[in-house]
N, C-alpha and C positions, 0 to 999 in steps of 0.2 A: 232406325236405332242409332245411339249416339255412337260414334267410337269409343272405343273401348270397353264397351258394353256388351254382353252376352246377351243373348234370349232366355230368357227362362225354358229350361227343357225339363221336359218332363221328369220327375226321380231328382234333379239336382238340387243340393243343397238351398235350404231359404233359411235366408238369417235374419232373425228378428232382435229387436230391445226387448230387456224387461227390468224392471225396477225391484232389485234383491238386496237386503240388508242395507235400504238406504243408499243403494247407490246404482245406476243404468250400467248394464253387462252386456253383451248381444252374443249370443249363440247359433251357428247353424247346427239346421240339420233338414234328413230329408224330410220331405214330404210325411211319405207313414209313419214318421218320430214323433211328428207334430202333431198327428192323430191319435198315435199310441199313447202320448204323454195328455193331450184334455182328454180322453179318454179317463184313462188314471185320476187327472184331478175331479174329476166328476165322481168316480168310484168313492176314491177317499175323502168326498165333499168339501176341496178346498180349491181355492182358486190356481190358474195355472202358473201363477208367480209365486203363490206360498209352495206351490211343490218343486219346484224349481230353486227354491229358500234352501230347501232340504234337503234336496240332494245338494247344492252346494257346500252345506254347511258338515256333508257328510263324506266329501267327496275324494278326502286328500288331494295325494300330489297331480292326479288326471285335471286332463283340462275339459270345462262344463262341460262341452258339445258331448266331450267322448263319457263324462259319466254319467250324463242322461241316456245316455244310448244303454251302458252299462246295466244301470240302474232298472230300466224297462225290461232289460233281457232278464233278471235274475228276475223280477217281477213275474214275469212267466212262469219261470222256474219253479216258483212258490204258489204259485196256481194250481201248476201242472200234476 
């Protein structure tokens, strides 16, 4: 492993790109965020950058990672 590089551990945060409103963002999160959230766009038949669109566009002052998280939990909520 290079220096200053971690291993990927299990549970920790992965940060990916994706291309919203025109322009490349990168958000971490865990692992089961990242399942919970294609999950979700598969539900709602849209891809996992248009829903990640919208929640940004809906997200106020939080920052992405934390209101996708958000956003997932209250999704439950609405299930449940």
């Amino acid at each position: 492993m290079k220096p200053g590089r971690r291993a990927h551990t299990e549970g920790a945060p992965i940060k990916r790109s994706v291309s919203i409103a025109g322009h490349r963002t990168s958000l971490s999160l865990e692992p089961e965020f990242w399942d919970a959230l294609q999950r979700a766009a598969i539900d709602e038949s849209t891809s996992l950058a248009g829903l990640i669109a919208r929640i940004d566009a809906e997200r106020g002052q939080r920052n992405l990672s934390s209101a996708v998280r958000v956003w997932l939990l209250q999704r439950i909520g609405r299930e449940g």
